[in-house]
N, C-alpha and C positions, 0 to 999 in steps of 0.2 A: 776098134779105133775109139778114141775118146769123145764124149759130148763138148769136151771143151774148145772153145772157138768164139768167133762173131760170123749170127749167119742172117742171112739176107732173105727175110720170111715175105707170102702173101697169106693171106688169110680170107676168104671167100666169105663175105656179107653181106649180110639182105639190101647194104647203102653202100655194094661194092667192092671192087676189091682195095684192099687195104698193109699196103708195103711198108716195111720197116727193118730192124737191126735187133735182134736178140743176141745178146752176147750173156755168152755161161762160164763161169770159174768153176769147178768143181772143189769141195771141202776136204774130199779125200775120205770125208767119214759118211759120206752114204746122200750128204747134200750139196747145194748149189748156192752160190751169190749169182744174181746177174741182175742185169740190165735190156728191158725193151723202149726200143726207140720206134715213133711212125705218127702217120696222120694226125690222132688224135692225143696223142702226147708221148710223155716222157716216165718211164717211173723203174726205182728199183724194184727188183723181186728175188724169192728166194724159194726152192723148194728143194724135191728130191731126185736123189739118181742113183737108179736102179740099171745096172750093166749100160745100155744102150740108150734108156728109157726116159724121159724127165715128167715129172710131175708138178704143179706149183698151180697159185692163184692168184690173178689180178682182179682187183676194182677199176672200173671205169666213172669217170663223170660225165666224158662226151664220147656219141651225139648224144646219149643219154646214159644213167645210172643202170652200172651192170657189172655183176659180179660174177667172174668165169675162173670152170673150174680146166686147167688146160693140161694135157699133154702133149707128149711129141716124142717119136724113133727115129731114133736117128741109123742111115745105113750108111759108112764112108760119108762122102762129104755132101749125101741128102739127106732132110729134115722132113717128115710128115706127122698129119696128127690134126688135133683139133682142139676148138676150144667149148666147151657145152656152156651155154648162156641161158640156164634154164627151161623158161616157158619162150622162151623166145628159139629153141631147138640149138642144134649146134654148127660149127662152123669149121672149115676144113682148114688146115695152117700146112701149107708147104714150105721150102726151106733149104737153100745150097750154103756151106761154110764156105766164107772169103777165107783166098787163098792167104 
């Protein structure tokens, strides 16, 4: 099944958990356009996909400045993975596609 969708993520950190909207286009050539939506804002992003796999990176400016490196598997219409924020350790990102 494909990555492509909008999926309804949480993500486990140290100030909680934190809900939101990832939505992935796939390129057809190996990458992604997408968009994540939640708490702490709003922003494009773009990375890659690998069969099931996605790879990409966001910057943050709130609650504070962080730059994470993220993945996620997708099985049918569940989402797991994580996002590594450094020295600050990493963080767990689950994940259902809206129907």
């Amino acid at each position: 099944m494909s990555v492509a969708g909008t999926w309804n993520i949480r993500i486990a950190t140290p100030f909680g958990a934190q809900t939101g909207k990832l939505t992935v286009t796939p390129d057809g050539a190996g990458g992604f356009a997408g968009h994540v939506h939640g708490g702490p804002g709003s922003m494009d992003i773009a990375g890659k996909v690998d069969g099931d796999r996605l790879t990409w990176r966001m910057s943050l400016s709130a609650p504070l400045p962080l730059d994470l490196g993220c993945t996620a598997q997708a099985d049918g219409d569940k989402l797991t993975g994580k996002l590594d924020a450094g020295i600050f350790g990493s963080f767990a990102l689950e994940g259902t596609r809206e129907a």
